[in-house]
C-alpha positions as CSV (number, residue, x, y, z in Angstrom):
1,X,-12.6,-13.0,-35.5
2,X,-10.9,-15.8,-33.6
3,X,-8.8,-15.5,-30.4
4,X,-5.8,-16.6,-32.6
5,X,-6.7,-13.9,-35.2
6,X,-6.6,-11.1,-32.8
7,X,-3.9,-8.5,-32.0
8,X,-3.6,-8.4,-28.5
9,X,-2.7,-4.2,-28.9
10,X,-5.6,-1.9,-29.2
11,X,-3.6,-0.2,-32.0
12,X,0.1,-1.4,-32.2
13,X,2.7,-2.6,-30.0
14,X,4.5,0.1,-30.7
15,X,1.6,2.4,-30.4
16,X,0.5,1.4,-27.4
17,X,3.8,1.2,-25.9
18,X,4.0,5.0,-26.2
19,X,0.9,6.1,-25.4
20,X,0.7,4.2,-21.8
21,X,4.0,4.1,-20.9
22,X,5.7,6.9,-22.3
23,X,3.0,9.5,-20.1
24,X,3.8,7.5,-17.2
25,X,7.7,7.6,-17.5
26,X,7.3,11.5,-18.7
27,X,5.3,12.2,-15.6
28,X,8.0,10.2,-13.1
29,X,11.0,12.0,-14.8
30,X,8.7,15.6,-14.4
31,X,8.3,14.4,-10.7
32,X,12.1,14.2,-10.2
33,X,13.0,17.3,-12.6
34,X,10.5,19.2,-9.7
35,X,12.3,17.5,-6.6
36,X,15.3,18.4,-7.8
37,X,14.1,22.7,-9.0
38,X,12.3,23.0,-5.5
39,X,9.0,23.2,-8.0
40,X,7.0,19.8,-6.4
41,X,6.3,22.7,-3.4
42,X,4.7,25.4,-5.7
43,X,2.5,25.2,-8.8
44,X,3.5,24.4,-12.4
45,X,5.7,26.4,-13.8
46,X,4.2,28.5,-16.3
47,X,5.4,27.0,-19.5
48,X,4.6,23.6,-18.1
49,X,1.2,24.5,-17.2
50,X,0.6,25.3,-20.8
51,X,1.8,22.1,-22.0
52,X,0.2,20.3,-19.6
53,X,-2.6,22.0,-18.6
54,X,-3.6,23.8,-21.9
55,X,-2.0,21.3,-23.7
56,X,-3.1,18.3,-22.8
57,X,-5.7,18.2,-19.9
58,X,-7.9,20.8,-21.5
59,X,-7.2,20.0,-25.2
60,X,-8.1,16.2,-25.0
61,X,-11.9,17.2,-23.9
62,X,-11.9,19.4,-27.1
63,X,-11.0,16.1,-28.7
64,X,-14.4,15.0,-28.1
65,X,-15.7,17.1,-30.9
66,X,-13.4,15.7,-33.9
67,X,-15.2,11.7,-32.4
68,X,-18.5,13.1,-32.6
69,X,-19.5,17.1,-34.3
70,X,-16.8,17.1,-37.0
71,X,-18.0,13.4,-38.0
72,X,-21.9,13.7,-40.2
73,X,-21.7,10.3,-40.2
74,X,-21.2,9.6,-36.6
75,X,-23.3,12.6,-35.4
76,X,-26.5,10.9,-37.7
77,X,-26.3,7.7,-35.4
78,X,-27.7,9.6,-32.7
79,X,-28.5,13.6,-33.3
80,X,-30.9,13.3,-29.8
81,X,-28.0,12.0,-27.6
82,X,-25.3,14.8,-29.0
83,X,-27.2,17.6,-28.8
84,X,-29.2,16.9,-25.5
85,X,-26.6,15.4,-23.5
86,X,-25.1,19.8,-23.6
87,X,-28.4,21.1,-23.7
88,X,-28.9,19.2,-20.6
89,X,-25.6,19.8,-19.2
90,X,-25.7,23.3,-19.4
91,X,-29.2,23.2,-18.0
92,X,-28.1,21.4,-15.1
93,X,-24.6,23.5,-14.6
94,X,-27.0,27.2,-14.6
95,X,-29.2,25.4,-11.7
96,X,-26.6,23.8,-10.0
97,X,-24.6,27.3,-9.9
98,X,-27.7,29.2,-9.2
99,X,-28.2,27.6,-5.7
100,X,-24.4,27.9,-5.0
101,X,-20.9,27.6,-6.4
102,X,-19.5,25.0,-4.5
103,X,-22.7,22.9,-5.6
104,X,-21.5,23.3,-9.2
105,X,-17.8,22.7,-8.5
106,X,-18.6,19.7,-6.3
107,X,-20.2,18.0,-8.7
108,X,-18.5,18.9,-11.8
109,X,-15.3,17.6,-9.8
110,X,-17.3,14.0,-8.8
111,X,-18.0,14.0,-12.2
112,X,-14.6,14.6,-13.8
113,X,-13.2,11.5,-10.8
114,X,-15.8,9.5,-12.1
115,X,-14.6,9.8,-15.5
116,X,-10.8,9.5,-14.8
117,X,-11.8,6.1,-13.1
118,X,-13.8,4.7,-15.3
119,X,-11.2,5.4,-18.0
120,X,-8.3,3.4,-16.6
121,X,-10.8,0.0,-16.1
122,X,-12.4,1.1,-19.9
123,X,-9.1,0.5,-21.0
124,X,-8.1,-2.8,-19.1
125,X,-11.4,-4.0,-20.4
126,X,-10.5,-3.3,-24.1
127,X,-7.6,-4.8,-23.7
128,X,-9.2,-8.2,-22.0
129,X,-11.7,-8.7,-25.4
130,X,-8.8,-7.8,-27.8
131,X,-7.0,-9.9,-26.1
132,X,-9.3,-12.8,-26.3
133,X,-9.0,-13.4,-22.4
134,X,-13.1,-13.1,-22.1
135,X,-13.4,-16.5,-24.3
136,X,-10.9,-18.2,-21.8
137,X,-12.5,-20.8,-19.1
138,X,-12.1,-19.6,-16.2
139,X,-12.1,-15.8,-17.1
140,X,-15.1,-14.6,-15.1
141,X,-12.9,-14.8,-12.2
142,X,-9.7,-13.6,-13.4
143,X,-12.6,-10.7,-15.1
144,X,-13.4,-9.6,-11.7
145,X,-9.7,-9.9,-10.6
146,X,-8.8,-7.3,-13.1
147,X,-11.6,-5.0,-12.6
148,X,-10.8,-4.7,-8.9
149,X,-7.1,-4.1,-9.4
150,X,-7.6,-1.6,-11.5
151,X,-10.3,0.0,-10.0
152,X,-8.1,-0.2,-6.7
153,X,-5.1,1.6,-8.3
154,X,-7.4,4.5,-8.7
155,X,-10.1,3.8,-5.4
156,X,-7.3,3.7,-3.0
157,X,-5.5,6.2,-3.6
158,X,-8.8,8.8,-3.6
159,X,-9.9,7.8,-0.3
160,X,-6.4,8.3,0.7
161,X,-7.2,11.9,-0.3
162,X,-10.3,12.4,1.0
163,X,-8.9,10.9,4.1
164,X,-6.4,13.2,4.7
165,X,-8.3,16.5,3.4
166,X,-7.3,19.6,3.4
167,X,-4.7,19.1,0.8
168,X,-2.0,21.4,-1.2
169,X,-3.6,20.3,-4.1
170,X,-7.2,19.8,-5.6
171,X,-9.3,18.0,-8.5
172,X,-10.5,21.5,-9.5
173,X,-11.0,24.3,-6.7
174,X,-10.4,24.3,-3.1
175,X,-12.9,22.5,-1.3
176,X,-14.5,20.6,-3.7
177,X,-14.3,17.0,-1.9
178,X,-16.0,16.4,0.6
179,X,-13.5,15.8,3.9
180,X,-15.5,13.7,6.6
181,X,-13.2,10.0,6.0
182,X,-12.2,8.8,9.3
183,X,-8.0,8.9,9.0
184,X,-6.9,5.2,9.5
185,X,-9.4,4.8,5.7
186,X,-7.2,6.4,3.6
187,X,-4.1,3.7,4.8
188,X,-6.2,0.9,5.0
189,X,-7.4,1.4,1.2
190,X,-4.0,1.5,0.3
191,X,-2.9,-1.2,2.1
192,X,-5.8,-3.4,0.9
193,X,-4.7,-2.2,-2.6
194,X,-1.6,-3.8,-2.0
195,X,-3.2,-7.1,-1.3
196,X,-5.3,-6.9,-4.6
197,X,-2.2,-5.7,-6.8
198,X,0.2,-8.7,-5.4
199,X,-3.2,-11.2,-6.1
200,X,-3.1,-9.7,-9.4
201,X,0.6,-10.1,-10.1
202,X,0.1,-13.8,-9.3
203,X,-2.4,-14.6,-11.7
204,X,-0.2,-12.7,-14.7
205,X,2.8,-14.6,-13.2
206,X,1.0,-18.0,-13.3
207,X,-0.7,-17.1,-17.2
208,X,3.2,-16.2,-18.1
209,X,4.5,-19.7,-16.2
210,X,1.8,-22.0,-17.5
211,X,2.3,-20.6,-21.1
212,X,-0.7,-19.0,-21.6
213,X,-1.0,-15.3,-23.3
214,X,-0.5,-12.4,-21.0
215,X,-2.0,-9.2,-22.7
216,X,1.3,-6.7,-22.1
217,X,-0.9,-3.5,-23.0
218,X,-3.3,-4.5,-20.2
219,X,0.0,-5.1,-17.5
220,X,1.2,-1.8,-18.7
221,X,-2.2,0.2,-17.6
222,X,-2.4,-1.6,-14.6
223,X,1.0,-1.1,-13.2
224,X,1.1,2.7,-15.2
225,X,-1.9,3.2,-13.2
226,X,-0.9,1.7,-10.0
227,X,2.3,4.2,-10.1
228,X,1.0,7.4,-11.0
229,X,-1.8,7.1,-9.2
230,X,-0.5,6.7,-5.9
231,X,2.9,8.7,-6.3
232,X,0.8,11.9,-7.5
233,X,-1.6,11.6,-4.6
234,X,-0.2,9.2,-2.0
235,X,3.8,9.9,-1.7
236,X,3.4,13.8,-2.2
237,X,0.8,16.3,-1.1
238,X,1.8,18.8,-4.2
239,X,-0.1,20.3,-6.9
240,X,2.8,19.8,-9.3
241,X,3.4,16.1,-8.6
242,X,-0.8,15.7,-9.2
243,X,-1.0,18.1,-12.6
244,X,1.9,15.8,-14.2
245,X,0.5,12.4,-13.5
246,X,-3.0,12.8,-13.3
247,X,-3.3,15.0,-16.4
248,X,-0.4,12.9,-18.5
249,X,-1.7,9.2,-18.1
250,X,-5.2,10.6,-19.0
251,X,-5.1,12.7,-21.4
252,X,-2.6,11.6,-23.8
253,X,-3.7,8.2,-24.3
254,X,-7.7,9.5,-24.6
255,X,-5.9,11.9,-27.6
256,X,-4.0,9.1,-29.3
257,X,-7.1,7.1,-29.1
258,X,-9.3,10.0,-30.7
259,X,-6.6,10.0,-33.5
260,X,-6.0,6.9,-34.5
261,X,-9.9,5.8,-34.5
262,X,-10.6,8.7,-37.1
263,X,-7.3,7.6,-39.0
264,X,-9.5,4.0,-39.3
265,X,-12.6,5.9,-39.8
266,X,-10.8,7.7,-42.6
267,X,-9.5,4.7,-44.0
268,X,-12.7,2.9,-44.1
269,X,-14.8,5.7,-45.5
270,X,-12.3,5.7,-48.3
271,X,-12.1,1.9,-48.9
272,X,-15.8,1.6,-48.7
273,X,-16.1,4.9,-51.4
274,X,-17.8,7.4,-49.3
275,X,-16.9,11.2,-49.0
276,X,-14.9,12.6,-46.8
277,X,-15.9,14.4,-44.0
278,X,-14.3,17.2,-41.8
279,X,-12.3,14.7,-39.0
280,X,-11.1,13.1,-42.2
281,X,-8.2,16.5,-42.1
282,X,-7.2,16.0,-38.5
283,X,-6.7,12.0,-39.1
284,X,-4.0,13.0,-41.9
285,X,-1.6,14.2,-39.6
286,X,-0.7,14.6,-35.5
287,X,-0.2,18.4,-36.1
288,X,-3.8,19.1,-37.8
289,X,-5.4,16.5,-35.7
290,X,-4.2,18.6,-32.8
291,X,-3.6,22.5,-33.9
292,X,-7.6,23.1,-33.6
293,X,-7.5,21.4,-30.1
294,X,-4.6,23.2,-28.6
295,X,-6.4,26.9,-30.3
296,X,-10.0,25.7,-28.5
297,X,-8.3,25.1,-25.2
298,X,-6.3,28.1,-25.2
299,X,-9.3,30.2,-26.2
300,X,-11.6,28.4,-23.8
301,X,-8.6,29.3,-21.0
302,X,-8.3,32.9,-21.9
303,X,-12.4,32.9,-21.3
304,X,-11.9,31.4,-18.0
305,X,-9.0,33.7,-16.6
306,X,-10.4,37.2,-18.2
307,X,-14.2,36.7,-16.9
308,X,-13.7,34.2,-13.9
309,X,-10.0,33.9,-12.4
310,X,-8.1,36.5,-13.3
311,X,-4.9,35.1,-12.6
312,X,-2.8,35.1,-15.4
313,X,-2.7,38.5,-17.2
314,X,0.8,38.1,-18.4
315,X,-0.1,34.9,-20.2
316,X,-3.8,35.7,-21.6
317,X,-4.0,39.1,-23.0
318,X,-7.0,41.4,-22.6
319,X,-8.7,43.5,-19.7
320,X,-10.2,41.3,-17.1
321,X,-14.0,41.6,-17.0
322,X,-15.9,41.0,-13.4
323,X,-19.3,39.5,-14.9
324,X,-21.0,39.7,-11.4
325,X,-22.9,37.2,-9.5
326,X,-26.0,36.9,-11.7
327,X,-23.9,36.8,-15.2
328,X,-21.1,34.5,-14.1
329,X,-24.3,31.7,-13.3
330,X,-24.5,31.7,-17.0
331,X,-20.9,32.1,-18.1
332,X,-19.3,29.4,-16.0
333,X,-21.9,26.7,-16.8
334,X,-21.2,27.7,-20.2
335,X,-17.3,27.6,-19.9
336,X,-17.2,24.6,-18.4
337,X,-19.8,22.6,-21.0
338,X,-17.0,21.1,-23.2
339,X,-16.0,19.1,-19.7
340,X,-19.2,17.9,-19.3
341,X,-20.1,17.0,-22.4
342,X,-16.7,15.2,-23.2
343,X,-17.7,13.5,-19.2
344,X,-20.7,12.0,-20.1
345,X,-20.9,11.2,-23.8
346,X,-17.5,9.2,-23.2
347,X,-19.5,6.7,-21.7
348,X,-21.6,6.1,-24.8
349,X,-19.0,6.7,-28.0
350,X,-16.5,4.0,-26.8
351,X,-18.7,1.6,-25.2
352,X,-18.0,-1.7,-27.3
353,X,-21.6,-3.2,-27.9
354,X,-23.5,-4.6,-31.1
355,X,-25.6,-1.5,-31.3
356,X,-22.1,0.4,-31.5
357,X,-20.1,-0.9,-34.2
358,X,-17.8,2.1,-34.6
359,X,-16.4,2.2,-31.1
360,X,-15.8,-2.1,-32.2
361,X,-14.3,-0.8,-35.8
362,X,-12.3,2.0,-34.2
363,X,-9.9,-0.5,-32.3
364,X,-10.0,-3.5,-34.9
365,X,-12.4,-5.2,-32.4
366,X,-15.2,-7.3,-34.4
367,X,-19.3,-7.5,-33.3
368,X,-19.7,-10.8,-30.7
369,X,-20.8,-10.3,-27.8
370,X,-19.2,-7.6,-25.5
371,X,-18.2,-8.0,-22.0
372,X,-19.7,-5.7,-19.6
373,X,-19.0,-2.7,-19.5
374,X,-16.2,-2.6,-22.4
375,X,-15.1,0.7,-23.2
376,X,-12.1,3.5,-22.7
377,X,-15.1,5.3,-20.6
C-alpha cells in the first residue's frame, strides 16, 4: 500500500471525528454542567458515575475479552500469552496484597498510568503510518517531535499531580502515588509542555503552509489530549472534573476501536469463507457489542462494593459481606484481574508489527515495516 493509497483515518473521517473529539467536547461540556450544579466540589453524581464509571471506564477493559477470548481464531495465535499473562497477574496481585494493600494499589495504579499514557502516543503513532508521515524525509525528527508532545500532554500534567499531592481526587484509592516531587516540578513540566506543544504547532503549521498532508486524526488526539489532560488535573483539583475526562477520552475511543476491528474481522472471515465465531454477534450491532460489556462491569462492581467497599447499597443490591483480611488477599486480586489483564495484553494485541497482522488488518494498515512502537497500547 502506497502513501497515496492510504486513508489518513484509522477508520473514517467521520468515525474518528466522533470518537476523539466528541469524548473530549462531552467531557468539557460535563465540566461546565458541574461548575455550574456546584457538583465539580463533590463526587459524580450517581447516575453519572454509572455512565461513566460503569459504563465506560470499567466496561472498555471488559472489551478486552470480545479482541481476544470470544475470538478461536485470535486466541490460537498465542494460547501461552492469553492465558499466562492472568495466571500471572493474579499470581502477582495475591503476593503483592499479601505483603500489604497499598503495595497492591500502588502498583496496580502505576500500572493503569502507564497504560493511559501509552495509549494516547499508540494512537498518534497509528495515525503517523496510516498517514504515510513515516515514509516522509525528514520524519525521524518530526517522529520524535510527535512522540514528545504527546507524551508531554500526559507527562506534564502527572508530575503536576504528584507535585502537588495530597489531592481531592485519585487514580484509584487514596494514597496511591507516591508524594515526594519538589513543588516548583509540577509548574516547570507544564510550562516546558507549553514549549513542546507551540514547537509542535509550528511544524503542523509549516506541513499545512508548504502544502504538505497534515494527518487531522493525529492533531485532534494531540490537542484532545493536551485539553483534557491538563483541565482534569491541572485547572481543578476535583474528582468530578478527573472521572469525566480521564475516563471519556480513554475509554470510548479504546471501545470504538474494539468494535470496529471485529466488524473488519467479521467481514474478512466472511469474504475469505470461514465460520463465524462468537465476537462475530457483538460486531453486528453497537448495542450487542456493548450489552455483555456494560452486564460484566456492573456485575464485576456489585462484587467490589458488597465484599470490599460497601458504599453503595442503594445502587447494588445484596447484604454486604466482610471477607476479612486473609480472604480479601484472594478476592481483590481476583476482582481486579480483568484490569490487569486488559493493562498488559494491550501492549501485545494492537502493536502493529509483521508478526501481528491482525492488529495491521484491524485498521486497514498493510505488512511493511512498522515504526517503533506502533500501537493504540
Amino acid at each position: 500500500m502506497s502513501a497515496n493509497d492510504r486513508s489518513p483515518w484509522l477508520f473514517s473521517r467521520r468515525a474518528d471525528v466522533v470518537l476523539f473529539g466528541g469524548p473530549a467536547l462531552i467531557s468539557v461540556l460535563l465540566i461546565a454542567i458541574g461548575a455550574r450544579t456546584g457538583n465539580l466540589d463533590g463526587d459524580l453524581p450517581v447516575a453519572l458515575w454509572l455512565a461513566v464509571v460503569v459504563g465506560i471506564d470499567v466496561a472498555h477493559v471488559w472489551s478486552t475479552g470480545w479482541r481476544v477470548y470470544a475470538d478461536p481464531e485470535e486466541f490460537r495465535r498465542r494460547p501461552a500469552l492469553y492465558l499466562a499473562i492472568p495466571a500471572a497477574s493474579y499470581a502477582a496481585g495475591v503476593l503483592l496484597y499479601t505483603a500489604g494493600p497499598l503495595a497492591f494499589w500502588r502498583v496496580l495504579a502505576y500500572l493503569a498510568t502507564f497504560h493511559f499514557v501509552r495509549q494516547q502516543y499508540g494512537w498518534v503513532a497509528l495515525y503517523r503510518r496510516k498517514s504515510g508521515e513515516n515514509d516522509e524525509p525528514g520524519a525521524a525528527w518530526e517522529r520524535r517531535l510527535d512522540a514528545l508532545t504527546i507524551y508531554g500532554a500526559t507527562l506534564a500534567p502527572l508530575a503536576w499531580w504528584h507535585a502537588t499531592l495530597p489531592k481531592r481526587f485519585h487514580w484509584l484509592l487514596a494514597g496511591d502515588y507516591v508524594a515526594g516531587l519538589p513543588a516548583w516540578s509540577g509548574p516547570a513540566a507544564v510550562a516546558a509542555f507549553a514549549v513542546v506543544l507551540v514547537s509542535w504547532l509550528a511544524k503542523e503549521s509549516r506541513r499545512l503552509a508548504t502544502g504538505r498532508p497534515v494527518s487531522w486524526g493525529k492533531v485532534l488526539v494531540v490537542v484532545t489530549t493536551a485539553v483534557v489532560w491538563h483541565l482534569g488535573i491541572v485547572v481543578w483539583d476535583s474528582d468530578y472534573a478527573f472521572a469525566v475526562t480521564n475516563v471519556l477520552v480513554h475509554g470510548v475511543p479504546y471501545l470504538g476501536l474494539v468494535f470496529l476491528a471485529q466488524r473488519r474481522a467479521a467481514e474478512s472471515r466472511a469474504s475469505a469463507g470461514r465460520p463465524p465465531v462468537l465476537a462475530d454477534l457483538g460486531s453486528r450491532h453497537a448495542a450487542l457489542f456493548l450489552a455483555p460489556l456494560v452486564f460484566l462491569a456492573f456485575l464485576e462492581e456489585w462484587g467490589w462494593d458488597r465484599l470490599v467497599w460497601h458504599e453503595n447499597g442503594a445502587v447494588f443490591p445484596g447484604a454486604a459481606f466482610d471477607p476479612g483480611p486473609v480472604l480479601l488477599a484472594l478476592l481483590v486480586p481476583l476482582l481486579a484481574l480483568p484490569q490487569a489483564t486488559h493493562y498488559l495484553l494491550d501492549a501485545w494485541i494492537w502493536k502493529v508489527r509483521p508478526g501481528n497482522a491482525t492488529a495491521a488488518e484491524a485498521i486497514g494498515l498493510g505488512l511493511g515495516e512498522p515504526p517503533r512502537d506502533a500501537g493504540a497500547g
